[in-house]
TIBA-351686 format. One record per residue: residue in three letters; x, y, z of N, C-alpha, C in turn. Coordinates in steps of 0.2 Angstrom, whole numbers, padded with zeros to 4 digits, always signed. Layout:
// TIBA-351686
AlaXYZXYZXYZ ...
END
This chain:
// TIBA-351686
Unk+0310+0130-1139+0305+0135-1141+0307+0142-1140 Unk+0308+0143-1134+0315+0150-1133+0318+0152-1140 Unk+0323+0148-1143+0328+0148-1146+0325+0150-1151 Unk+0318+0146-1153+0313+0151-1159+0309+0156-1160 Unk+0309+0157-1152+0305+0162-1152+0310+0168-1153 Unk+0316+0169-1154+0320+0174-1154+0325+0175-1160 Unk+0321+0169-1164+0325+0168-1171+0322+0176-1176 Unk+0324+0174-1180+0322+0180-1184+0317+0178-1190 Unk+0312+0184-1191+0305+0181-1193+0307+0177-1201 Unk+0311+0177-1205+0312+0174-1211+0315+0167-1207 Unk+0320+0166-1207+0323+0160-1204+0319+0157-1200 Unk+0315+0157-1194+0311+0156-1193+0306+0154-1197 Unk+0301+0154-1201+0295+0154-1206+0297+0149-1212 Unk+0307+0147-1215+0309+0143-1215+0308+0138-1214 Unk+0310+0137-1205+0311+0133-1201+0307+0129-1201 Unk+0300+0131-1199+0296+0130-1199+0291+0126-1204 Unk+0292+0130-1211+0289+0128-1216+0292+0121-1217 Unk+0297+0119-1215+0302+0114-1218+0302+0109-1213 Unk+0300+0110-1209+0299+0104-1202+0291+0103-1203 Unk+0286+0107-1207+0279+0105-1207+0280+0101-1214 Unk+0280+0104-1219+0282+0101-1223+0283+0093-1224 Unk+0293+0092-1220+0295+0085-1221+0289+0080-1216 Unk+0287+0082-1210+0281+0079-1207+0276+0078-1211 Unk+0272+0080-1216+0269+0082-1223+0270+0075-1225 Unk+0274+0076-1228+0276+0070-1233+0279+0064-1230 Unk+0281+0064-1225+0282+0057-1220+0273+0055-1219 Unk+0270+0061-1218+0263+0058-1214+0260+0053-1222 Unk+0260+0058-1229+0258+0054-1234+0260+0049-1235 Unk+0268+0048-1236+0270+0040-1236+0267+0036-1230 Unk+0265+0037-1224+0262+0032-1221+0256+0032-1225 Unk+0252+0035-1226+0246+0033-1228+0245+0033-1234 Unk+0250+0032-1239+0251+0030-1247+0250+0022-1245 Unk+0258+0022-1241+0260+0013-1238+0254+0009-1235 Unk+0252+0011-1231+0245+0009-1228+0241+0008-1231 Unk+0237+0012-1237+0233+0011-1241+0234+0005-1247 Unk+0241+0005-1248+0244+0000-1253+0243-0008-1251 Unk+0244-0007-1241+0245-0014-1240+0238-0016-1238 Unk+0234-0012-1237+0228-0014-1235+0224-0016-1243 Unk+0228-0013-1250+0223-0014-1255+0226-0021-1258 Unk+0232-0022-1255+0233-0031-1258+0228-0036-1254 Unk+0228-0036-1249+0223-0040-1245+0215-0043-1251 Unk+0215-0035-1256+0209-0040-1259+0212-0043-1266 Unk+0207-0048-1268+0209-0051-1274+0207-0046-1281 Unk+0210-0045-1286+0211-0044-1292+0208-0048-1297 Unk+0205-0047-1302+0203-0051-1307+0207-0051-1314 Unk+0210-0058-1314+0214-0057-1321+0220-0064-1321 Unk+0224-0063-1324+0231-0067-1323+0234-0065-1319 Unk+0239-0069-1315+0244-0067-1309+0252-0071-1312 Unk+0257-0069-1315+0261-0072-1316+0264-0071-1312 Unk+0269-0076-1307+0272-0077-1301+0281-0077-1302 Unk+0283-0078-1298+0292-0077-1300+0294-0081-1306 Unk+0289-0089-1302+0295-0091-1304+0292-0095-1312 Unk+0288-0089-1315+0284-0090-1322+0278-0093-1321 Unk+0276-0095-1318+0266-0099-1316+0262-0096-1318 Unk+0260-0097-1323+0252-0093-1325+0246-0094-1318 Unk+0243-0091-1315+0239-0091-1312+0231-0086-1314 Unk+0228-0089-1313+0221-0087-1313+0219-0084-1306 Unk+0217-0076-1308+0212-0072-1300+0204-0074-1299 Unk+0203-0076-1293+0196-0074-1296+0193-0068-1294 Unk+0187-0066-1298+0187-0061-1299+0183-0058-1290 Unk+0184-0050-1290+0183-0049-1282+0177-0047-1282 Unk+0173-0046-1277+0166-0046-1274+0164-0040-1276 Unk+0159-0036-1276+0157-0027-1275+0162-0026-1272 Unk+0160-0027-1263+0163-0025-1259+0169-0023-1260 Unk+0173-0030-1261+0179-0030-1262+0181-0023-1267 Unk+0179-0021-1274+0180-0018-1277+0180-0012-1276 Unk+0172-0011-1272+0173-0003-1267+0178-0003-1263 Unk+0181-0007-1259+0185-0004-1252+0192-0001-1257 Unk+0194-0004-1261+0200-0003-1266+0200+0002-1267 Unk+0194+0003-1273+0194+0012-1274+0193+0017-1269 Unk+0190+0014-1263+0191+0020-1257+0198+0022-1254 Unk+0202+0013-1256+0207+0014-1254+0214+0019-1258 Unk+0211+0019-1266+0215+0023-1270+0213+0030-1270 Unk+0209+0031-1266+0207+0038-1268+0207+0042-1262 Unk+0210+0036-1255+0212+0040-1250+0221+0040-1251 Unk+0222+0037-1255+0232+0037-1256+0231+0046-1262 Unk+0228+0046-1266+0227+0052-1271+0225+0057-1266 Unk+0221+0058-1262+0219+0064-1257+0224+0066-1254 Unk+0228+0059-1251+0234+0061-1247+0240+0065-1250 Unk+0240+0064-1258+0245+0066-1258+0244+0073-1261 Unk+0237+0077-1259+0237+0081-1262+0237+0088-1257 Unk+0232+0083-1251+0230+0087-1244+0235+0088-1240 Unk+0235+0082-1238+0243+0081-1232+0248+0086-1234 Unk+0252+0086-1240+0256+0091-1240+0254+0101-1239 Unk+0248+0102-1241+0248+0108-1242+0243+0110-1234 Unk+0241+0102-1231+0238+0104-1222+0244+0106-1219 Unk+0253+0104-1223+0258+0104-1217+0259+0111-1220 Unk+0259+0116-1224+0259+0120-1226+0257+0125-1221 Unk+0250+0125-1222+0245+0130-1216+0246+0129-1209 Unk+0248+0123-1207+0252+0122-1200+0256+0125-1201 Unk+0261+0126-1203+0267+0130-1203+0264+0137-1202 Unk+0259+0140-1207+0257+0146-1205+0255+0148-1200 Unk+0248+0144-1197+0247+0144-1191+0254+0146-1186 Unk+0259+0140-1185+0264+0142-1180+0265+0146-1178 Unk+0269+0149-1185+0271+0154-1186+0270+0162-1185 Unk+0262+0162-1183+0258+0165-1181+0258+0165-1174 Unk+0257+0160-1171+0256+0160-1163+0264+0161-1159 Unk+0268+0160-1164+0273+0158-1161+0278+0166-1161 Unk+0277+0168-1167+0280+0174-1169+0276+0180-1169 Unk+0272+0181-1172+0266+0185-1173+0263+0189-1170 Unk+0260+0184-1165+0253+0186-1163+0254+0190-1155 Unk+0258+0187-1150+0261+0192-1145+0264+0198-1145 Unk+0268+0200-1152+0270+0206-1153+0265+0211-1155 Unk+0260+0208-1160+0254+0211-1164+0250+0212-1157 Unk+0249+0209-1152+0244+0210-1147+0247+0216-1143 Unk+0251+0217-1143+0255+0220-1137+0255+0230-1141 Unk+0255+0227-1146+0257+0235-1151+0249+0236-1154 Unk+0245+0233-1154+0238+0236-1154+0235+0238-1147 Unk+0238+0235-1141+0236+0238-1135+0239+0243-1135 Unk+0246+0246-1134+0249+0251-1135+0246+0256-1138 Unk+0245+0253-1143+0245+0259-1148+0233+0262-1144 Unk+0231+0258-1145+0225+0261-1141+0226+0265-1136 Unk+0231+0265-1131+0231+0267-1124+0233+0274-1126 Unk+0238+0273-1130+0240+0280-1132+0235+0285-1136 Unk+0230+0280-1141+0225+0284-1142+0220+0288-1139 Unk+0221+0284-1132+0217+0286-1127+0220+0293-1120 Unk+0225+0293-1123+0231+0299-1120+0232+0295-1115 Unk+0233+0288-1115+0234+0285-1108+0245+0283-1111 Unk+0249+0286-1106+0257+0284-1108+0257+0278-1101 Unk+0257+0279-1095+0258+0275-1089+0255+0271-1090 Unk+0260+0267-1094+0259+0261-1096+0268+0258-1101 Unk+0269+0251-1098+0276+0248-1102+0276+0244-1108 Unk+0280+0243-1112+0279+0239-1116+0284+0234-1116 Unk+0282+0229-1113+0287+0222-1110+0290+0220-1116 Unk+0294+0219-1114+0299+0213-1120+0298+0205-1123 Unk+0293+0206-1130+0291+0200-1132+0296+0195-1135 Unk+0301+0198-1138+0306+0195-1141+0313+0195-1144 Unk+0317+0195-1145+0324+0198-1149+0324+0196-1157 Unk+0317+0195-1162+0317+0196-1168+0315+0203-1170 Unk+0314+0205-1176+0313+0210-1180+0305+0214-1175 Unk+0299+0210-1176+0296+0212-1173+0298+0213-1164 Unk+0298+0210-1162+0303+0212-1152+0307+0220-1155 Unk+0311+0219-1160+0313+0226-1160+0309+0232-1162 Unk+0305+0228-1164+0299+0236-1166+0294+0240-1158 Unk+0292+0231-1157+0292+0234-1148+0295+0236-1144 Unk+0302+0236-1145+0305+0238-1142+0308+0245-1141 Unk+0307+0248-1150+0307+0254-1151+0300+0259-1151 Unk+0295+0255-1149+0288+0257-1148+0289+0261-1141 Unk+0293+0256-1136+0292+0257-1133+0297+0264-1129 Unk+0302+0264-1134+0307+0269-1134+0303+0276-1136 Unk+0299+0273-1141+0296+0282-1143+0288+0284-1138 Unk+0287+0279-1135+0281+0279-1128+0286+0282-1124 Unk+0292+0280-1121+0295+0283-1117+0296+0292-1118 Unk+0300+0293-1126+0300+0299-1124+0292+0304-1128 Unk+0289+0300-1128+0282+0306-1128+0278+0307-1122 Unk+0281+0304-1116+0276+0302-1112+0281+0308-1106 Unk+0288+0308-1106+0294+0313-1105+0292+0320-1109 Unk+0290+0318-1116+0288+0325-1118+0282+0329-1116 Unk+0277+0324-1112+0270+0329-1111+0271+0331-1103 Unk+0276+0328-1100+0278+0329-1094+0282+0336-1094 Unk+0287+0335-1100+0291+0342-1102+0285+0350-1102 Unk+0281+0348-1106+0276+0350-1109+0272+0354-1102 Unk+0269+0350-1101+0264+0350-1092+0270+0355-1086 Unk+0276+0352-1086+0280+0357-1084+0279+0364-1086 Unk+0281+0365-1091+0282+0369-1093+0277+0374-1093 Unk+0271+0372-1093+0264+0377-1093+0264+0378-1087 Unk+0263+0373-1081+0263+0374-1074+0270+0379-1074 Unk+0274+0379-1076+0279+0385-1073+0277+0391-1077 Unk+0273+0392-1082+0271+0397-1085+0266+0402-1080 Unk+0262+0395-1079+0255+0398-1073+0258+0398-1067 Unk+0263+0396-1065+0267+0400-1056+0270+0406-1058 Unk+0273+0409-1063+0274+0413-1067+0270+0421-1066 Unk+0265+0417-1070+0260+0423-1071+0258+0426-1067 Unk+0257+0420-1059+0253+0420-1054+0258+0424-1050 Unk+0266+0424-1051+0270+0428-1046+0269+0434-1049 Unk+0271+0436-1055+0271+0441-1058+0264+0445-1056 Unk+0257+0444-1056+0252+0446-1055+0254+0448-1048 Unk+0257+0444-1043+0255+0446-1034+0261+0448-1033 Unk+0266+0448-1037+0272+0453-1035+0273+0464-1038 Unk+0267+0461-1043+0267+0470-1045+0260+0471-1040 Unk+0255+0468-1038+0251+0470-1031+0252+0475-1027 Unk+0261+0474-1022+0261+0478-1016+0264+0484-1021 Unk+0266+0485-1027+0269+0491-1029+0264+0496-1031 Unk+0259+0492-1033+0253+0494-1037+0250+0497-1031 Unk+0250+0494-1023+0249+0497-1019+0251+0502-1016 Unk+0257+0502-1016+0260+0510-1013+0259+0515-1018 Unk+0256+0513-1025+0258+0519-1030+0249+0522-1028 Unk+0246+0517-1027+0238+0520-1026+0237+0523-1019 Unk+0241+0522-1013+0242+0524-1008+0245+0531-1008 Unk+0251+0534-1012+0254+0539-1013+0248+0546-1019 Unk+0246+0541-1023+0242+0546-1026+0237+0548-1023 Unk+0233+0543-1019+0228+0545-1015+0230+0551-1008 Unk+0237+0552-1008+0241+0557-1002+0239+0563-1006 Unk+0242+0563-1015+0243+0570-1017+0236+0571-1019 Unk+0232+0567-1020+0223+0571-1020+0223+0573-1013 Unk+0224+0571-1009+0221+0576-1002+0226+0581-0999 Unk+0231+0582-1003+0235+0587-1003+0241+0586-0998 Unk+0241+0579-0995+0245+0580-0991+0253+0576-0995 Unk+0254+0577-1001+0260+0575-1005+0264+0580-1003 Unk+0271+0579-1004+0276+0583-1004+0281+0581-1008 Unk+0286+0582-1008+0292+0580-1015+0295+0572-1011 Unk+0295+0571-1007+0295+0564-1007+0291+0560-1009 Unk+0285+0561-1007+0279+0556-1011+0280+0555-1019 Unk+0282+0563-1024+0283+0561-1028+0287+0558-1029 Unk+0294+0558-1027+0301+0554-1027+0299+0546-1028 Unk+0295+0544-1021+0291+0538-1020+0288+0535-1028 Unk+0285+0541-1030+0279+0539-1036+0284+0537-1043 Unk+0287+0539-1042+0293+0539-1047+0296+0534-1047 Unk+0299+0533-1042+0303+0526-1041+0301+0518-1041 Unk+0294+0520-1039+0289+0513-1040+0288+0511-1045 Unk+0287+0517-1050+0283+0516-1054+0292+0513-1060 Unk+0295+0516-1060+0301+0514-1063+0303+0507-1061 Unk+0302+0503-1054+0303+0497-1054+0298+0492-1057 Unk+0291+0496-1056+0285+0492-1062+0289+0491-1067 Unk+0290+0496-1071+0292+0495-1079+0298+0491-1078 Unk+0304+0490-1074+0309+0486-1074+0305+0478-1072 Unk+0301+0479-1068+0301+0472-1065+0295+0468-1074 Unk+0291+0472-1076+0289+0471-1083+0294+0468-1088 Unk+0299+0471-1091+0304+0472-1092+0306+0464-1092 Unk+0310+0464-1087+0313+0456-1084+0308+0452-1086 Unk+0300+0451-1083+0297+0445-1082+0295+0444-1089 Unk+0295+0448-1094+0292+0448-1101+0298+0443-1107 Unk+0305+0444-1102+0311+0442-1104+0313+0434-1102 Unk+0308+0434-1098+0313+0426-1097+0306+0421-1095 Unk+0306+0413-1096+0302+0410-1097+0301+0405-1090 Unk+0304+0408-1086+0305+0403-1078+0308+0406-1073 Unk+0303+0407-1067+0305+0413-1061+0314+0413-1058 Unk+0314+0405-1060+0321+0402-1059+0328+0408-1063 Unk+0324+0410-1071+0328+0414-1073+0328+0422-1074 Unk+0324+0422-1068+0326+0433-1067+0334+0434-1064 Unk+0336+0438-1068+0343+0441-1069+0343+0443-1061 Unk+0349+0443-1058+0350+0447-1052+0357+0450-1053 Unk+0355+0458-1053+0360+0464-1053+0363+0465-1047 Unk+0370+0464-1045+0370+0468-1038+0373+0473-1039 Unk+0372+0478-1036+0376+0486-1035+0375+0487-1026 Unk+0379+0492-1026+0379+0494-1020+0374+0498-1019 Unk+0371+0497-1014+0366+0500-1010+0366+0501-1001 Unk+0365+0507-1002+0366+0511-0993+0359+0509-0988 Unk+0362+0505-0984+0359+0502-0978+0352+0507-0978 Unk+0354+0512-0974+0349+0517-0973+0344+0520-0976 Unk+0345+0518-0981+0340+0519-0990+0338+0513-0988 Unk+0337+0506-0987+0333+0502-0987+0330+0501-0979 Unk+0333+0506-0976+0329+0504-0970+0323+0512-0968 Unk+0324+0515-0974+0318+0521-0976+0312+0518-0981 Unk+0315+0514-0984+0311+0512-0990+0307+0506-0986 Unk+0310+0502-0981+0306+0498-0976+0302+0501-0974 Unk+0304+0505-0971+0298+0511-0966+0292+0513-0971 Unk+0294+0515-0976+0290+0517-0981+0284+0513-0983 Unk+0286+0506-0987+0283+0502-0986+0276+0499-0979 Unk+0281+0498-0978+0278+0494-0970+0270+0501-0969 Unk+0273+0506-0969+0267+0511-0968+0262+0510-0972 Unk+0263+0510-0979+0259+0510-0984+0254+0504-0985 Unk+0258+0498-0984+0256+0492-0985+0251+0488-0977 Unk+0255+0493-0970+0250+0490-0966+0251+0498-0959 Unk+0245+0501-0964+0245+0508-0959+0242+0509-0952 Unk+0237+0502-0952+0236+0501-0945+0238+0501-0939 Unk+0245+0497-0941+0248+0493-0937+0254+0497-0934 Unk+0257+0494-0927+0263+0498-0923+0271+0494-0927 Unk+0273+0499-0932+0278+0497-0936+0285+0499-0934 Unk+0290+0493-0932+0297+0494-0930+0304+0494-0937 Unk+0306+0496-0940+0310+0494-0942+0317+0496-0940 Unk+0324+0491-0939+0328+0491-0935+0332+0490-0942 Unk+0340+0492-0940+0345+0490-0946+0350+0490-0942 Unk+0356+0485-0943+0362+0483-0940+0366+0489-0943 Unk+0371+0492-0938+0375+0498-0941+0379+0498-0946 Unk+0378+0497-0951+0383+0496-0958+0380+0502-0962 Unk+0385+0502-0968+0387+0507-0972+0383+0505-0980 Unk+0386+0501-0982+0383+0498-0990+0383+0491-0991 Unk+0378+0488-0994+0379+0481-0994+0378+0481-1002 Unk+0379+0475-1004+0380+0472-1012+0373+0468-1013 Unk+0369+0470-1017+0364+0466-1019+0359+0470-1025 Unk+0356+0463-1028+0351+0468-1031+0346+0470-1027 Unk+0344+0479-1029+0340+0482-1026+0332+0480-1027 Unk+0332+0480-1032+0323+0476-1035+0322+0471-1030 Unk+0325+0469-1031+0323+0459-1030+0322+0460-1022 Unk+0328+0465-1019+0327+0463-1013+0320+0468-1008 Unk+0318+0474-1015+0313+0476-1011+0306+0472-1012 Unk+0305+0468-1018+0301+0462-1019+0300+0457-1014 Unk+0307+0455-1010+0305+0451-1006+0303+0454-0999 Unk+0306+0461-0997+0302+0462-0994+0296+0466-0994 Unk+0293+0468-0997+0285+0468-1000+0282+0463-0999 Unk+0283+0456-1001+0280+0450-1002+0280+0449-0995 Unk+0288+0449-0990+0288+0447-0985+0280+0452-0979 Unk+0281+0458-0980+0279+0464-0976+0273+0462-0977 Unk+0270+0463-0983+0263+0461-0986+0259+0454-0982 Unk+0262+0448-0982+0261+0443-0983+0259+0445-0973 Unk+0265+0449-0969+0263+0448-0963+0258+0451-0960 Unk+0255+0457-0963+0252+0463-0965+0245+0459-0963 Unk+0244+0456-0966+0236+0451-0966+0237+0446-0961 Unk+0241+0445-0958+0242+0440-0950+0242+0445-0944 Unk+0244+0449-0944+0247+0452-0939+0240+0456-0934 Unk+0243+0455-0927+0235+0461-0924+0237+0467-0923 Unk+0243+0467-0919+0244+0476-0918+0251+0478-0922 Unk+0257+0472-0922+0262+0475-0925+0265+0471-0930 Unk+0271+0474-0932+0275+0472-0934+0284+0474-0932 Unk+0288+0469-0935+0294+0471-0933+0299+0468-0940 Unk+0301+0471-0940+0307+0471-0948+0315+0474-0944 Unk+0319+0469-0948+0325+0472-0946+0332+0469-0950 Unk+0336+0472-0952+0340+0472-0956+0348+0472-0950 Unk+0350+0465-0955+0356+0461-0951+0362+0459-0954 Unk+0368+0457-0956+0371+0452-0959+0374+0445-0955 Unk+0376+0441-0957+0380+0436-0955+0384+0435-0959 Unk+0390+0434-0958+0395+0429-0963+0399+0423-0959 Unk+0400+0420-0967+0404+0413-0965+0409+0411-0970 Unk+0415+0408-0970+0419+0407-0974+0417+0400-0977 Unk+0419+0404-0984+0417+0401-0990+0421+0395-0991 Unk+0420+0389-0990+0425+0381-0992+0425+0384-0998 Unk+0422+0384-1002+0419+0382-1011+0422+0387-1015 Unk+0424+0393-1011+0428+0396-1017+0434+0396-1015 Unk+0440+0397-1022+0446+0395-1022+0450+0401-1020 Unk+0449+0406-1020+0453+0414-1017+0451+0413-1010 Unk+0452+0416-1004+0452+0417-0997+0446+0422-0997 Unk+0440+0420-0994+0437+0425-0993+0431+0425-0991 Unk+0426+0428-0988+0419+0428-0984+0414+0429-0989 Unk+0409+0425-0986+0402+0425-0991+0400+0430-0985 Unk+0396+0434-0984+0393+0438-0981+0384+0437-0983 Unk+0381+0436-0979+0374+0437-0980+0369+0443-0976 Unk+0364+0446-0980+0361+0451-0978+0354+0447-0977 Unk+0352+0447-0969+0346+0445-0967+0343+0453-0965 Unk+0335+0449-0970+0329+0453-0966+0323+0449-0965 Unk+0322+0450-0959+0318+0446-0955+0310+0452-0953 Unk+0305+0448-0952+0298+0451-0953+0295+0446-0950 Unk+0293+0450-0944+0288+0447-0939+0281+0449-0937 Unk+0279+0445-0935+0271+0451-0933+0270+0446-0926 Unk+0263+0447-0924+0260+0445-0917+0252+0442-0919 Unk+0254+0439-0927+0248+0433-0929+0249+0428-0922 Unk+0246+0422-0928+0241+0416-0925+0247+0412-0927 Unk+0253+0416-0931+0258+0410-0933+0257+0406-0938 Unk+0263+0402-0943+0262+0398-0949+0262+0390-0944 Unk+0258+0387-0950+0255+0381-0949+0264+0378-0950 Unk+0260+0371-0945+0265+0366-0945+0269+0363-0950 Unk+0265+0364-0955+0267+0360-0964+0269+0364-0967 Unk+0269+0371-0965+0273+0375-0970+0279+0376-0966 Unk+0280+0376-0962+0288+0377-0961+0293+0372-0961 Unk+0288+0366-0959+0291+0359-0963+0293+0360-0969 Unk+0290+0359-0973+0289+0356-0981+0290+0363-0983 Unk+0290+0371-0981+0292+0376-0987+0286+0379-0990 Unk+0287+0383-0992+0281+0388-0996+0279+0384-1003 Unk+0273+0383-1005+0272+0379-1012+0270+0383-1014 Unk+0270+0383-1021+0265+0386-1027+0260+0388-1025 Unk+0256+0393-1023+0246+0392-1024+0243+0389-1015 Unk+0249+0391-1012+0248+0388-1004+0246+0393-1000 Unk+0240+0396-0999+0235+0401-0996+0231+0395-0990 Unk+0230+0400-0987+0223+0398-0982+0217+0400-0988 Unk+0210+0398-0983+0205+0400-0989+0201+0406-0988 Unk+0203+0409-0982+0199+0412-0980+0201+0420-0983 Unk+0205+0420-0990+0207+0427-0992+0205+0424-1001 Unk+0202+0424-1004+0203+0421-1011+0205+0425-1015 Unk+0209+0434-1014+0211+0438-1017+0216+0438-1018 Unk+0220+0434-1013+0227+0433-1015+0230+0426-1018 Unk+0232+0426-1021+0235+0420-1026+0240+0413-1022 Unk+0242+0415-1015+0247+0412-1010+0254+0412-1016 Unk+0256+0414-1018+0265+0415-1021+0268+0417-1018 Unk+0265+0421-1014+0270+0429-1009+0277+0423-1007 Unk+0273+0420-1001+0281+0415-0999+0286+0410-1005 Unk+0281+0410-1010+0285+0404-1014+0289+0408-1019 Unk+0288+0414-1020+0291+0420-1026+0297+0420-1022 Unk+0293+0424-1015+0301+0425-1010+0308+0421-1009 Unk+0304+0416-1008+0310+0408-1007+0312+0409-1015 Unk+0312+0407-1019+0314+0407-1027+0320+0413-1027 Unk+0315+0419-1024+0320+0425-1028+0326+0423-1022 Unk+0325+0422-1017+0331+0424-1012+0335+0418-1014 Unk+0331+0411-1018+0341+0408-1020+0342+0408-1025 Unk+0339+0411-1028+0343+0415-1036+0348+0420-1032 Unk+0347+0422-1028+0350+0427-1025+0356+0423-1020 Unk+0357+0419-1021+0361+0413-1017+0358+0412-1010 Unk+0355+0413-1007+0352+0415-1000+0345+0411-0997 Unk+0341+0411-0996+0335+0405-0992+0329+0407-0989 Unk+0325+0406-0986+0319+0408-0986+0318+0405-0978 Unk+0319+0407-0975+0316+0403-0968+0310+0406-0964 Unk+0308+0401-0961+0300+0401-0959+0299+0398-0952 Unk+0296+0403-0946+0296+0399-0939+0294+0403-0936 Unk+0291+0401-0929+0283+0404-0927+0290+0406-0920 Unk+0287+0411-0919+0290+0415-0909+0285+0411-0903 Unk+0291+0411-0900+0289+0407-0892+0283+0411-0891 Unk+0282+0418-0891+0279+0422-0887+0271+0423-0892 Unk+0273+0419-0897+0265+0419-0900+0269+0424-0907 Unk+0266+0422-0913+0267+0426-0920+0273+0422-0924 Unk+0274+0425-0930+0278+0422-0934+0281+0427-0936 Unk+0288+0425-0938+0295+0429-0943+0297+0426-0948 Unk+0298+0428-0955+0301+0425-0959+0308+0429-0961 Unk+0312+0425-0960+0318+0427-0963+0322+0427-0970 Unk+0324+0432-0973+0327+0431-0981+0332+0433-0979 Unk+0336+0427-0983+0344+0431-0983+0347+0432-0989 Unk+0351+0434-0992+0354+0438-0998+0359+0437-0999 Unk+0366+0431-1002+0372+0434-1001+0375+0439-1005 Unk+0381+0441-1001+0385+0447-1002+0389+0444-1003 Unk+0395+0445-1007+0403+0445-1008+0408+0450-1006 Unk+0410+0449-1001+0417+0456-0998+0423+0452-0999 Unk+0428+0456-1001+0435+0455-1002+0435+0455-0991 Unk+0441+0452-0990+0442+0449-0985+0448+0456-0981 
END
């Protein structure tokens, strides 16, 4: 049965036809012979001449006698008309349950499911005939439609963490630039606040720029140039002010000269980082700019990865258990803010290892949390 069931639907259907068939016409010859022998038993009316020349005299047969006869001629005539073309239809039926009807059921379920947008769902292996191959490529093009809305679903889901960065990362800028302008209405601007208004407003339109250009937070460009320490530990200060004026703001820098980084990216993360603490904190904050290095296995010239760590603390309630487990998600806010979109930490963590560098998260013995971003840098040795 196996062996047929994996034949091929012609040879098969052959097969078939030709083992109903010779059954067919063995079944008629029995009951051809059967009717034959059953129809000598009655007597005949007429002369009987015998081998060996004897004229003999029939006598003549009863009704009865003469009805069984002709029931019995007219069941050998039926036979040989019926019998053969019932082995026929047998054959069809078989052929049908054998061949047929499992794959036909299996591709009409399929194919409903998918009408019903339902993919998670397999399509078992009915056979190795022509039909089994058609299920088996049903089920090859169920695989990649079901891959494609997955691609699909991805893809709009990166669209809208996208948006959502992009919308909560021009916020703190958009902040300092409303906080600066509201200085020069009250006349207390000077040429530095313009400088400020100037500069912001210039990373707007670059950070526009980039995000308009690329289709996944994965692919914003990172430029590095050199940039002088004490220039982001004024732009720190600056910030921090802007973004949390209530509060007692420390920022510290480790005694270096120039580090290697993109500028944007890393005043992004700390706006997201500053910002994000700004809403936890009760009296302070503390920022402070470091490097660490470590030698490089992975490149092949001799030489130091260098990373530039900025760390940001406050004197909150501290990050929950599961986020410093498991990491910053997409859309991962408490609820008690619904202004904010929760990306701040998930933008940061993304940008800092585009940036080759990590995003660390952990709560202070003495009560509050620090988040750490690190950057790497490349120095000749």
């Amino acid at each position: 049965m196996e062996r047929l069931k994996n034949m091929g639907l012609r040879r098969s259907f052959f097969l078939l036809s030709v083992l109903c068939l010779a059954g067919a016409l063995l079944l008629t010859y029995g009951v051809y012979y059967t009717c034959a022998r059953l129809a000598d038993r009655y007597p005949t009316y007429g002369i009987v001449i015998t081998p060996d020349g004897v004229m003999t005299s029939v006598e003549q047969p009863t009704r009865e006698q003469e009805s069984a006869r002709e029931l019995l001629n007219r069941i050998q005539l039926l036979s040989v008309l019926i019998i053969p073309v019932s082995g026929l239809g047998l054959a069809g039926i078989l052929f049908y349950r054998l061949k047929l009807r499992a794959p036909i059921a299996v591709l009409n379920s399929g194919t409903e499911r998918i009408r019903m947008h339902d993919l998670d769902f397999s399509i078992p292996e009915v056979s190795r005939d022509e039909l089994g191959q058609i299920c088996a490529a049903f089920e090859t093009m169920r695989g990649e439609l079901m891959r494609t809305n997955q691609e699909l679903w991805r893809q709009a889901e990166e669209r809208r963490r996208l948006n959502a960065a992009f919308a909560h990362d021009l916020r703190n800028p958009i902040t300092v630039l409303k906080g600066t302008v509201k200085m020069l209405r009250q006349g207390n601007g000077d040429e530095q606040a313009l400088e400020r208004l100037e500069r912001y407003t210039l990373r707007i339109e670059q950070y526009v720029e980039a995000m308009s250009s690329i289709q996944r937070l994965e692919q914003m460009p990172v430029c590095r140039k050199t940039v002088n320490v004490s220039l982001l530990r004024d732009e720190l200060q600056e910030t921090a002010q802007l973004l949390a004026p209530s509060l007692d703001v420390s920022v510290t820098a480790q005694d270096l000269a120039d580090v290697e980084l993109d500028h944007g990216l890393f005043l992004t993360v700390a706006e997201n980082l500053i910002g994000n603490a700004a809403r936890f904190a009760r009296y302070k904050l503390e920022i402070s700019i470091q490097t660490t290095a470590q030698t490089s296995m992975q490149r092949i010239t001799a030489s130091n990865e260098s990373r530039l760590l900025l760390s940001v603390g406050d004197d909150g309630v501290g990050y929950p258990a599961d986020l410093i487990k498991n990491g910053p998600k997409p859309f991962g806010k408490n609820n008690e803010d619904a202004a904010h979109f929760g990306m701040g930490l998930y933008s940061s963590q993304m940008l800092c290892v585009k940036h080759g560098g990590e995003l660390l998260l952990a709560n202070k013995a003495d009560g509050g949390a620090v988040a750490t971003a690190s950057f790497s840098m490349y120095r000749d040795v």
